[in-house]
C-alpha positions in Angstrom: 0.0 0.0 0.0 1.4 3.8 -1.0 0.1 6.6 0.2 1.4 10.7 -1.0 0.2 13.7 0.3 1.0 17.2 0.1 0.6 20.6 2.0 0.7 23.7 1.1 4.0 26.2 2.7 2.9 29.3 3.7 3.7 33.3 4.3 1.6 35.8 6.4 1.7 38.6 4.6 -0.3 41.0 7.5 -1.6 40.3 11.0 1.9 38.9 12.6 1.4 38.5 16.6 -2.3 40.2 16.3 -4.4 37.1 14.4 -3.6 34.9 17.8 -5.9 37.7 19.3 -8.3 37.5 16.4 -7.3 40.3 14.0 -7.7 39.3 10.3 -4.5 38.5 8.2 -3.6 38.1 4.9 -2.3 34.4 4.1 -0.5 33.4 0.8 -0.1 29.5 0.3 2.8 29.0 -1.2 4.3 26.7 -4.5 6.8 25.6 -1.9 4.9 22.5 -0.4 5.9 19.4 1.5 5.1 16.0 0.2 4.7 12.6 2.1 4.8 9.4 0.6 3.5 6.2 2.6 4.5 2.6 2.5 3.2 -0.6 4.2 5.2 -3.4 4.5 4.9 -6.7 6.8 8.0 -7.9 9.0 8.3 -9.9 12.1 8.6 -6.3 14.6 6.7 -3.6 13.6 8.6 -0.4 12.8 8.0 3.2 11.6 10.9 4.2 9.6 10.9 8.0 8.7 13.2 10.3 6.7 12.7 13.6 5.9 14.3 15.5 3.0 14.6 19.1 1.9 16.3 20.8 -1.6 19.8 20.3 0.6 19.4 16.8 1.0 18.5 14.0 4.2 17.9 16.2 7.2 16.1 13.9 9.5 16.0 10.0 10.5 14.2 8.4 12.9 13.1 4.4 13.4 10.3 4.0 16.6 9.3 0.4 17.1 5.4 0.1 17.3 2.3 -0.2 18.5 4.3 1.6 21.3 6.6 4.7 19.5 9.9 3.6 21.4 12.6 5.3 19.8 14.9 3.1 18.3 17.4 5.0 16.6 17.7 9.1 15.4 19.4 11.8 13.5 18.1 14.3 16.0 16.4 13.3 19.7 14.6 16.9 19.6 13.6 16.4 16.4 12.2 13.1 17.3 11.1 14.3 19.7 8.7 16.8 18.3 7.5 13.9 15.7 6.3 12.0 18.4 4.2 14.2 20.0 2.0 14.7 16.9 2.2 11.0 16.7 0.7 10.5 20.1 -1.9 13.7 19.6 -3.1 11.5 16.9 -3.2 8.4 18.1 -5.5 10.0 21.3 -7.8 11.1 18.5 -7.4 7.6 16.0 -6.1 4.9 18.3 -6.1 2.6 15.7 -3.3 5.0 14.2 0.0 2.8 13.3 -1.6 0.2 15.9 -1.8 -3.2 13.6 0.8 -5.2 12.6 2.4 -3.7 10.3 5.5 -1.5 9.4 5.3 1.8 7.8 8.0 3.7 5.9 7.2 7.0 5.7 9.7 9.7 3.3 9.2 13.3 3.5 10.4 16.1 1.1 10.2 20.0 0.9 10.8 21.7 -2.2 12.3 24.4 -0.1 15.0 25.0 2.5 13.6 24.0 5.8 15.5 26.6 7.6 13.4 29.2 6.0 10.3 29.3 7.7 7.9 28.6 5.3 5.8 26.0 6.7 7.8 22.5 7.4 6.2 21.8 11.0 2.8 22.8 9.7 2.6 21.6 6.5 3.9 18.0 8.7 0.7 18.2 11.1 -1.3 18.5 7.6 -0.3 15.7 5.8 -0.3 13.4 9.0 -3.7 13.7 10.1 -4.2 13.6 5.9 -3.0 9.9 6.1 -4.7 9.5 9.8 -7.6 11.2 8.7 -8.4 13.5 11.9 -8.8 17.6 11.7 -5.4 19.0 11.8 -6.9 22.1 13.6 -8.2 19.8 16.4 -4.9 18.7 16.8 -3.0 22.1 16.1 -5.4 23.3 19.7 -4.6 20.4 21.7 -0.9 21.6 21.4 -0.2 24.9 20.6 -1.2 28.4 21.6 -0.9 30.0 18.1 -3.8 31.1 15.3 -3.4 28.2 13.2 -3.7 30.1 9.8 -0.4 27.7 8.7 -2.7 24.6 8.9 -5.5 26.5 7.0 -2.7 27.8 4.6 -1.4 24.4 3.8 -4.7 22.9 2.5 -6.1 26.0 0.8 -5.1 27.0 -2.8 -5.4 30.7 -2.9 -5.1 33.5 -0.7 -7.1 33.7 2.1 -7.9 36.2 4.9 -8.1 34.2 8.4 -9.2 35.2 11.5 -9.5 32.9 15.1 -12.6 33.7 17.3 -13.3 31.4 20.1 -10.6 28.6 18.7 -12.9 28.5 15.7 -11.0 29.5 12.6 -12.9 32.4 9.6 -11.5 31.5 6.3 -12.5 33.2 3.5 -10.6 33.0 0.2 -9.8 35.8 -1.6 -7.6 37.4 -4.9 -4.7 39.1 -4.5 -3.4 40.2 -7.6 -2.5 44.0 -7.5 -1.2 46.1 -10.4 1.9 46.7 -8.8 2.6 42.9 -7.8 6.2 42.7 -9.7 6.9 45.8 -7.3 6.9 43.5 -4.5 9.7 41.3 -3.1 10.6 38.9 -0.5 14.2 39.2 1.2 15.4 36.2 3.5 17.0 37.5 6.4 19.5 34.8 7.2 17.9 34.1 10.7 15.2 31.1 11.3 12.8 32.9 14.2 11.1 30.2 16.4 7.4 31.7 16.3 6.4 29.8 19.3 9.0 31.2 21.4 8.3 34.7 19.9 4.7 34.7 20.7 5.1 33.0 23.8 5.8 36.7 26.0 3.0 38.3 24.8 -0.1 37.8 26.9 -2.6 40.2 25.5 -3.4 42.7 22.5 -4.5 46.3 22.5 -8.3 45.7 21.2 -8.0 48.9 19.2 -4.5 47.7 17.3 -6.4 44.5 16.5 -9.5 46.3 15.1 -7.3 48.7 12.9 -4.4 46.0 12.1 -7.9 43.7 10.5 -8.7 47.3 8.4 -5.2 47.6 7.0 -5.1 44.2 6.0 -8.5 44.1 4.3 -7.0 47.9 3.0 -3.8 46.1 1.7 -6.3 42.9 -0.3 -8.0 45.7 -2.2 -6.0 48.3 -3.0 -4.7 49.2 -6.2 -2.5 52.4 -5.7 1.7 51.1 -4.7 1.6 54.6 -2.3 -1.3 53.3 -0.5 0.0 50.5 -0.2 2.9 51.5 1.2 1.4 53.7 3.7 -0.5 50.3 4.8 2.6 48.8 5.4 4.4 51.7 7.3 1.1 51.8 9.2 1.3 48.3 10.2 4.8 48.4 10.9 4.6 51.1 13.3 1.2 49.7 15.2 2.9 45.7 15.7 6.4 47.7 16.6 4.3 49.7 19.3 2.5 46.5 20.5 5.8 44.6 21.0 7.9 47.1 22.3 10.5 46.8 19.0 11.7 48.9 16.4 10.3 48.7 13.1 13.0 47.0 10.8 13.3 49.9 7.8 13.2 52.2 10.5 16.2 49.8 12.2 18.3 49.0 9.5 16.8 50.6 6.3 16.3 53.9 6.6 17.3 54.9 2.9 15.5 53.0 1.0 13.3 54.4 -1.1 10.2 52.3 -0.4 8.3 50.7 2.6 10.1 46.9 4.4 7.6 44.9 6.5 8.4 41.9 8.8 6.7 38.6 7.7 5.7 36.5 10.6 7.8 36.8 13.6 9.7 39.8 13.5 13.7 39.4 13.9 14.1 36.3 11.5 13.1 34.3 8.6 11.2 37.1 5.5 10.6 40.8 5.4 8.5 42.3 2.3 9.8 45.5 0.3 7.7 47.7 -2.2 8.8 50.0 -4.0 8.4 51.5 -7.2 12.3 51.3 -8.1 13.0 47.9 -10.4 13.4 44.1 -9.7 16.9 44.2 -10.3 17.6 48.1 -7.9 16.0 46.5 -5.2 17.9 43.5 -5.2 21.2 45.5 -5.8 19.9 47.5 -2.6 19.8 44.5 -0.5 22.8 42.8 -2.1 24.7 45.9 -0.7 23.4 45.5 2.4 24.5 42.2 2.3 21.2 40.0 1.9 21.4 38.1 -1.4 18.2 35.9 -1.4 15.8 38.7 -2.9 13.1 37.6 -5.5 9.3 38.4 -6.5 7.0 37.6 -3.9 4.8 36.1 -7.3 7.2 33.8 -7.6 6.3 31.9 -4.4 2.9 32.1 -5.6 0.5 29.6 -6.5 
């Protein structure tokens, strides 16, 4: 027996820290996904053998003996770690889960860098209760404080606007195709941010920065004017920078250039967003200078 699967990678293009405290955001599934292939085989001891791959190669091994999940033999014990709690979250919800007598090898790939934050843990949680075939967001709220719009990201195949209210998540898809879409461009910051450790300080949300932070991003979905656009954005930046107690990253390190930067997700790590009306190739030269060389369209990661 073979199973695949797939999910969706993800980038939050508005809303960072304010959709766990229900303010609307702006979600772009990505063309970066993660696949999972399934295999069933019969042997004397059941196993589940597991290796994950990204575009750099074998990044994670692991062996557990079953019905049980002990832990044979690993790559990476935190890694394996972290596997096996999803596998137990599901196996509370399916108990039948990798419970007969058989032995399952299960390979994993990304089409991107997993160091990037684009979606590797939940586009995982996705394609395992896929193959279980229990809610993902059931699972996601048993262990994690976040909004969850990665797990509605990963199985949705346009751009969406989310929102959380009472652990019930608002999905509504939507286009997202401005004039000035080649004007905007995705710059990796070198630095993998652990959301769940940067969310994990803040305890509550200004109600009014949440009200005005959903605006702005319904705002930034419909406009079709690059200056409004970037006055969205500088908006934005300056109510999640007040929220946090940070400094807004152009403000930080960009102050010259000649356009509006926004922090994707978590700020301090992974993406930032730049518009301007300069060209593809002087906005890349801008960031090559200030020496961050992975710059491209954002319509490139598009589905």
């Amino acid at each position: 027996m073979e199973n695949n699967f797939r999910a969706n990678g993800k980038l939050l293009l508005t809303g960072e820290y304010a959709i766990i405290f229900g303010a609307t955001g702006l979600v772009l599934p990505l063309n970066r996904f993660q696949e999972m292939q399934v295999n069933k085989i019969k042997e004397p001891q059941p196993r589940l053998y597991w290796k994950a791959y990204d575009v750099n190669g074998l990044w994670f091994e692991a062996q557990w003996l079953l019905p049980d999940f002990s832990l044979h033999t690993t790559s990476n014990p935190d890694k394996a770690a972290y596997v096996l709690m999803l596998l137990q979250a599901i196996r509370n919800e399916k108990p039948a889960f990798l419970a007969d007598e058989f032995s399952y090898v299960v390979t994993h790939f990304c089409n991107f860098d997993i160091h990037w934050g684009l979606g590797s843990s939940s586009t995982l949680l996705v394609n395992l209760c896929r193959w279980a075939m229990t809610d993902p967001f059931r699972i996601y709220f048993k262990l994690f404080h976040g909004s969850a719009y990665d797990i509605a990201a990963a199985q949705i195949n346009s751009p969406l606007i989310y929102n959380l209210s009472n652990n019930q998540p608002h999905i509504q898809s939507v286009s997202f195709n401005p004039p000035f879409l080649d004007q905007i461009m995705i710059i990796y910051s070198g630095r993998k941010q652990d959301t769940r450790k940067a969310i994990a300080h803040i305890k509550t949300f200004d109600e009014n920065i949440i009200n005005r932070i959903s605006q702005l991003t319904l705002k930034f979905v419909s406009t079709t004017d690059i200056h409004q656009s970037m006055e969205i954005v500088r908006e934005h930046e300056i109510l999640i920078g007040q929220q946090i107690g940070e400094q807004p990253i152009q403000e930080k390190y960009f102050s010259d250039f000649r356009g509006q930067i926004k922090s994707l997700g978590a700020w301090g790590g992974d993406f930032w967003l730049a518009i301007s009306e300069m060209s593809q190739s002087e906005v890349t030269n801008y960031f090559d200078r200030k020496g961050y060389r992975t710059v491209f369209p954002l319509k490139t990661f598009m589905m």
